[in-house]
C-alpha positions as CSV (number, residue, x, y, z in Angstrom):
1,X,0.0,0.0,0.0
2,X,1.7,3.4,-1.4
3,X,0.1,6.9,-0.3
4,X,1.4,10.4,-2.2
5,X,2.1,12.7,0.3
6,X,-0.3,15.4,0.0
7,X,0.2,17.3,-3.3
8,X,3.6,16.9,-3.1
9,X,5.3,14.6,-5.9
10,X,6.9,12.4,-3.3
11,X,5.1,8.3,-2.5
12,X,5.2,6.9,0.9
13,X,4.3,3.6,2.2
14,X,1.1,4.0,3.5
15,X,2.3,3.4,6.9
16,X,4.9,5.4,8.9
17,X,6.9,5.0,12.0
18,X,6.8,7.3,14.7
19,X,10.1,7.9,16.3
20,X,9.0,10.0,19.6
21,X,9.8,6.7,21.7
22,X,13.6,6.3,21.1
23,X,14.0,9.6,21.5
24,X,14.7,8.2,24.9
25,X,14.0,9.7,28.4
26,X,13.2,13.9,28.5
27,X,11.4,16.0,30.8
28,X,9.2,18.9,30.7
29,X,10.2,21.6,33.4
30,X,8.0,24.8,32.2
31,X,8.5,27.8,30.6
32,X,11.0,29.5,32.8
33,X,12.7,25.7,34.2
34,X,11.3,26.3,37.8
35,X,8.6,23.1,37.4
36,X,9.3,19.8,39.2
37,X,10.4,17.8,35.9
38,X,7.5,15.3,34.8
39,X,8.5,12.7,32.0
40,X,7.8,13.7,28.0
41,X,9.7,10.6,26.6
42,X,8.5,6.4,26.7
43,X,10.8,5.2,29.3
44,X,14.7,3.6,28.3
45,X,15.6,2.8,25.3
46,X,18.9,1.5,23.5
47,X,20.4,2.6,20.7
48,X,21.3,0.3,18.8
49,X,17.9,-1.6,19.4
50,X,16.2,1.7,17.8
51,X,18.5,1.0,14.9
52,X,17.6,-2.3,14.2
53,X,14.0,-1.7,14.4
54,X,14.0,1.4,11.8
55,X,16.0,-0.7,9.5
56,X,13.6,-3.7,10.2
57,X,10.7,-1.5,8.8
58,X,13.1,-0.2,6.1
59,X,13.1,-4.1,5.2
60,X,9.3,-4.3,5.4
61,X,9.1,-1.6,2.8
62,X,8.6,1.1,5.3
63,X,10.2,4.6,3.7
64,X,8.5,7.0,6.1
65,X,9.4,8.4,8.7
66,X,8.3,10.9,11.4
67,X,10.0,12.2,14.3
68,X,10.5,15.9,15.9
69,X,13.4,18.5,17.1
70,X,12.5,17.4,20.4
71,X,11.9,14.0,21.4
72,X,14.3,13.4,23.3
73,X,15.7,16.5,22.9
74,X,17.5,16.0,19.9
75,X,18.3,12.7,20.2
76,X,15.3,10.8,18.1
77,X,17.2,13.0,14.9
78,X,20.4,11.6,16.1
79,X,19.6,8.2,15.9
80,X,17.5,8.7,13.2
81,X,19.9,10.0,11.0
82,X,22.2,7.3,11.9
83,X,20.4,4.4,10.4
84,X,19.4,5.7,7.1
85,X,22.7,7.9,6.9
86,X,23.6,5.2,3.9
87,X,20.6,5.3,1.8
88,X,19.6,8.9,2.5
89,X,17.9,8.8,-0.8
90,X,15.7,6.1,0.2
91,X,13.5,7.5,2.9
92,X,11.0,10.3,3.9
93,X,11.9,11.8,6.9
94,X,9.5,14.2,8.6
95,X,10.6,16.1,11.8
96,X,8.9,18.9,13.8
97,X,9.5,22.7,15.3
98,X,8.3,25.0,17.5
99,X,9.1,23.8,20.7
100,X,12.1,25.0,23.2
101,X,14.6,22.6,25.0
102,X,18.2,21.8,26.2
103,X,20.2,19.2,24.0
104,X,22.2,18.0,27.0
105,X,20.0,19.0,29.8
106,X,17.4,17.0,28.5
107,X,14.8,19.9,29.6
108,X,11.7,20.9,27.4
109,X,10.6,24.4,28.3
110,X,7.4,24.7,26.2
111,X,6.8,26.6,22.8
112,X,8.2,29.9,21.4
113,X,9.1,30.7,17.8
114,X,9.6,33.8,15.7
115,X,11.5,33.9,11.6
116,X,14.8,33.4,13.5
117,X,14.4,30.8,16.0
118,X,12.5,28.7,12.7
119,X,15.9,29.2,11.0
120,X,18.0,28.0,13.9
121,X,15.7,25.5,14.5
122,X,16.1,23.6,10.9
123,X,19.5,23.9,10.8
124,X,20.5,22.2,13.9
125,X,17.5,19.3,12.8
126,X,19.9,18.9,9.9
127,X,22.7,18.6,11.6
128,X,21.1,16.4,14.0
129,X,20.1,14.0,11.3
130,X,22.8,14.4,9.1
131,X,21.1,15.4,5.9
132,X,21.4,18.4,3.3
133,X,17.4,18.7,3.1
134,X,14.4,17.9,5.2
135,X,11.3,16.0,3.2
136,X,8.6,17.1,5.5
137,X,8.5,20.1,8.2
138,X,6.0,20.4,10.6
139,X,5.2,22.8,12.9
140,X,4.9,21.7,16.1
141,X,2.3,24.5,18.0
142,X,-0.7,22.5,17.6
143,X,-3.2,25.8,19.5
144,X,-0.8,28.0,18.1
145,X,-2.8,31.6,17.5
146,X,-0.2,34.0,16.6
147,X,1.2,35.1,13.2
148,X,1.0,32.1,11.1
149,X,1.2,33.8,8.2
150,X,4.6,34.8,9.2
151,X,5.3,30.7,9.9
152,X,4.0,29.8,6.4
153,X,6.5,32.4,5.0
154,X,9.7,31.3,6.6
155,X,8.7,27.5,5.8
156,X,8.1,29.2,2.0
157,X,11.7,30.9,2.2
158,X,13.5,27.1,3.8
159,X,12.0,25.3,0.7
160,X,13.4,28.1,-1.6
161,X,16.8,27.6,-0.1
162,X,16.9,24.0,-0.4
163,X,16.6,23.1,3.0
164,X,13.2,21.1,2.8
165,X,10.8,20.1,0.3
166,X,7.5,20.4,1.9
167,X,5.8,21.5,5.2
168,X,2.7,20.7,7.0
169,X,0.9,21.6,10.6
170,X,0.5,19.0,13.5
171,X,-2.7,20.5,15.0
172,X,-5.9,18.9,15.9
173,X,-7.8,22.4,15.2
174,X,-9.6,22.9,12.2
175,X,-9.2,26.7,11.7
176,X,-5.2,26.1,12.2
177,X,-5.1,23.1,9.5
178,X,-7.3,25.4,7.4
179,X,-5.2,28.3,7.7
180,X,-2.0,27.6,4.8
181,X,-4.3,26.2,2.5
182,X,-3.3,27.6,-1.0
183,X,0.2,27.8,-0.2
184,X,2.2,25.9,-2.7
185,X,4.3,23.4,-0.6
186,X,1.4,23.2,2.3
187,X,1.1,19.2,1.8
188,X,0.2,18.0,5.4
189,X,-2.0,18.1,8.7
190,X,-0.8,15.9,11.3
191,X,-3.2,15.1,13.9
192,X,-4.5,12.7,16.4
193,X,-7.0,9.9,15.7
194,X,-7.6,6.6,16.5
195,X,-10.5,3.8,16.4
196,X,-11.5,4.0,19.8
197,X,-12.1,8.0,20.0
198,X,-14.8,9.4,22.5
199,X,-18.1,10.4,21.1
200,X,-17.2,14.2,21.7
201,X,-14.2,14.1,19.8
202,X,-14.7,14.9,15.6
203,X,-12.2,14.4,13.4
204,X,-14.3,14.6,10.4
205,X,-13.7,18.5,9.8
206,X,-10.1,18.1,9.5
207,X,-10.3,14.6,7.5
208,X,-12.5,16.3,5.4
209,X,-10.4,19.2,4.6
210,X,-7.4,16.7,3.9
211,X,-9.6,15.5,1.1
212,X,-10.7,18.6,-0.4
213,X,-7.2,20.1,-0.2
214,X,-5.3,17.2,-1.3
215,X,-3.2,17.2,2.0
216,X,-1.4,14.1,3.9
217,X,-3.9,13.4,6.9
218,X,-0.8,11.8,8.9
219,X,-2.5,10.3,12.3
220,X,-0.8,10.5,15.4
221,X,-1.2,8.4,18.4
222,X,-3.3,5.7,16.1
223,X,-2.6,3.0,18.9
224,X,-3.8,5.1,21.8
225,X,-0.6,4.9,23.2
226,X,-0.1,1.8,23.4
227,X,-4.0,0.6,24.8
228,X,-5.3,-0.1,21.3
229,X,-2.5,-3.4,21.3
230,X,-4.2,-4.9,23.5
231,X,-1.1,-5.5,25.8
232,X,-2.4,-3.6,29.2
233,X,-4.6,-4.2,32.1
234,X,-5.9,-2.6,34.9
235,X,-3.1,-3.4,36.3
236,X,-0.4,-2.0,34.3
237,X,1.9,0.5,35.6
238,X,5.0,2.8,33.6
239,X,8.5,3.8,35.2
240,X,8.9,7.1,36.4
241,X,10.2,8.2,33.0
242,X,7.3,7.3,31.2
243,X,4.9,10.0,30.2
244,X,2.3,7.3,30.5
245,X,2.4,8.0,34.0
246,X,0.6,11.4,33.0
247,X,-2.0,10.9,30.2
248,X,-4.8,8.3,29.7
249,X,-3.0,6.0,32.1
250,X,-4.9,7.4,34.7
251,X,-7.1,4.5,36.4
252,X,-10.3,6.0,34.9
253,X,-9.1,6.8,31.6
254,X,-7.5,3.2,31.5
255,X,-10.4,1.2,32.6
256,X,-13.0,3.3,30.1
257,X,-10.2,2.5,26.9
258,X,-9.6,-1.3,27.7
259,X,-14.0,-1.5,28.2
260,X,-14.5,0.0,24.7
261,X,-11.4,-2.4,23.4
262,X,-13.2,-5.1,24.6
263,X,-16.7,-3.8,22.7
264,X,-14.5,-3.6,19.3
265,X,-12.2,-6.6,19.8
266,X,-14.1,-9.0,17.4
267,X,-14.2,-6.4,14.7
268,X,-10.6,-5.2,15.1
269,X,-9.4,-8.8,14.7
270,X,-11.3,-9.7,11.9
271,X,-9.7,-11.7,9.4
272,X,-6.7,-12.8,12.3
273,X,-5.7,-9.3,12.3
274,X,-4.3,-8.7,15.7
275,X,-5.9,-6.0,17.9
276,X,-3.2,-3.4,16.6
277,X,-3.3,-4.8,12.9
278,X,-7.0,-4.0,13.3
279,X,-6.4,-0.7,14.7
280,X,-4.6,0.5,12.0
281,X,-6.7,-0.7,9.0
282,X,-9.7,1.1,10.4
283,X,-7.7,4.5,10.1
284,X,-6.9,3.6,6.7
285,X,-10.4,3.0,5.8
286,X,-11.7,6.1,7.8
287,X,-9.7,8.1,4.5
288,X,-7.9,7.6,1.6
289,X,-5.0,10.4,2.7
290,X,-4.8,8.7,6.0
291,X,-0.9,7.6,7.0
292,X,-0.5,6.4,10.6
293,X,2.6,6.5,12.5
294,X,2.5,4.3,15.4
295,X,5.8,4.4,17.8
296,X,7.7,1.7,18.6
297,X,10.5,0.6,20.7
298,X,11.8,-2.8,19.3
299,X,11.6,-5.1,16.2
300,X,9.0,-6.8,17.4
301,X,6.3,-3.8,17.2
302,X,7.4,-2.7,14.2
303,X,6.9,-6.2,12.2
304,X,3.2,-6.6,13.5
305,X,2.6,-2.5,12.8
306,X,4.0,-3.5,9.4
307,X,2.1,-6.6,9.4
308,X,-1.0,-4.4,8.8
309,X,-0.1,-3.4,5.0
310,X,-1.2,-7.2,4.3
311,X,-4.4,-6.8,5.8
312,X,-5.6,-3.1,4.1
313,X,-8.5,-1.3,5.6
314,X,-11.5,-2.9,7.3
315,X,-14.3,-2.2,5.1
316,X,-17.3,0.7,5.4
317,X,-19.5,-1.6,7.1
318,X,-17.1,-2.6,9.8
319,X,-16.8,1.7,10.5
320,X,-19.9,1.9,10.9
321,X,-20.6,-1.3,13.7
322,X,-17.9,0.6,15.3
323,X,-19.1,3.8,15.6
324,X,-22.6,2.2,16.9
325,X,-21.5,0.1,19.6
326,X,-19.2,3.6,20.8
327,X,-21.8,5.7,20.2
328,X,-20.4,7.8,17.7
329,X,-22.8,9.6,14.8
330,X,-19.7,10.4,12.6
């Protein structure tokens, strides 16, 4: 399965991999550093491991890949760039900006940009990586509400220069997505969706405009984190490291996911499609310009993500038994 990105002349497997979890450890410590540091990375990771899984996937006919300035504070683009430093030419690589942080400190402050800091902020991704150009660049300020014009021109000027091909947005807000339509190397909205989504939550604005406007609808967080593999309980619990410790993890959030697994389960693993197989085929068959990029941290994850390409898309009428038994009018 082969998606074009967006309007851009460039094909992608139809399946990513996100790279936020071998970023490795980092933690968030607010905007002036004064906050007791709570965990934005997935726990340890090892190098060489993270290697071995990207060119697993690479194997698996995997070319695309999406990872940002900073997870781990630089050092997801590190390793990154070391695994495909030999067949550059090969791969999509996608990386974000927009957010502030400390390379050795390992300290994320929160977001701040201006035409400068976007500069500075490209060039040390390339060196971080490696490369001479940047396929994708995404900014990375999903409830962003200042200039954006002024973003969309500096992201016009770095594809001018040579120092990427095409830039998107990684918001989940409609008028943001909405908002560099019409310019000419706009060919991406990144934002998060995945089969088990509340009632309140609807994507179809922004899935819709991906349509109309030709742009890569690139889903993040298309496993819920880990809850849509099936591989947690009740029990569960995440070293102090882990952001999982801070998000849906929760006990409530937790119990309310794995129930409405359970209510999908049959349909998800239709076919002998595991749970995550499942998962992923129902974003594909929610659009056309879907592309999810579900993290990993070993070989192991990224042969059964890749697994899914066999599969395809569950079909219309499994969406739909979906949405009734959760509720959803969409």
């Amino acid at each position: 399965m082969k998606r074009t990105l967006g309007k851009s002349n460039i094909e992608v497997s139809a399946l990513g991999m996100g790279c936020w979890a071998i970023g490795g450890p980092w933690w968030y410590v607010g905007e002036d550093g004064t906050e007791t540091p709570s965990p934005a990375g997935w726990g340890q990771i090892d190098d060489k491991d993270s290697i071995r899984a990207l060119h697993t996937a690479f194997d698996l006919g995997i070319n695309f890949y999406d990872t940002a300035d900073v997870y781990g504070c630089g050092h997801s683009e590190v390793v990154l760039g070391q695994a495909f430093a030999d067949r550059r030419d090969k791969v999509v690589i996608a990386t974000k900006f927009g957010k502030q942080f400390d390379e050795t400190k390992k300290h994320y402050y929160g977001h701040k940009t201006s035409p400068e800091l976007i500069r500075q902020a490209c060039d040390d991704s390339l060196r971080r990586l490696g490369i001479d150009y940047i396929d994708l660049y995404q900014f990375h300020w999903g409830d962003y509400d200042g200039d954006a014009a002024m973003v969309q021109e500096i992201l016009e000027e770095l594809v001018s220069v040579g120092k990427i091909r095409y830039y998107g947005w990684s918001t989940d807000i409609f008028e943001n997505a909405e908002a560099w339509v019409g310019g000419e190397h706009y060919v991406s909205v990144q934002h998060a969706l995945h089969a088990a989504h509340a009632p309140s939550f609807n994507p179809t604005p922004i899935i819709e405009l991906c349509k109309t406007e030709n742009l890569a609808g690139i889903t993040r967080g298309p496993l819920a984190m880990g809850i849509l593999t099936g591989k947690f309980t009740t029990e569960t619990t995440f070293a102090a490291d882990d952001i999982r410790n801070d998000w849906d993890f929760k006990q409530e959030g937790l119990n309310n996911m794995l129930k409405k697994l359970e209510d999908i389960r049959a349909i998800l693993t239709s076919n002998g499609r595991t749970l995550a197989q499942g998962a992923l085929g129902w974003l594909w068959a929610r659009s056309p310009m879907t592309i999810p990029i579900p993290g990993f941290k070993n070989i192991k994850q990224v042969e059964e993500n890749a697994g899914a390409l066999d599969y395809g898309p569950l079909t219309s009428e499994q969406l739909e038994e979906i949405d009734k038994i959760l509720g959803r009018n969409q």
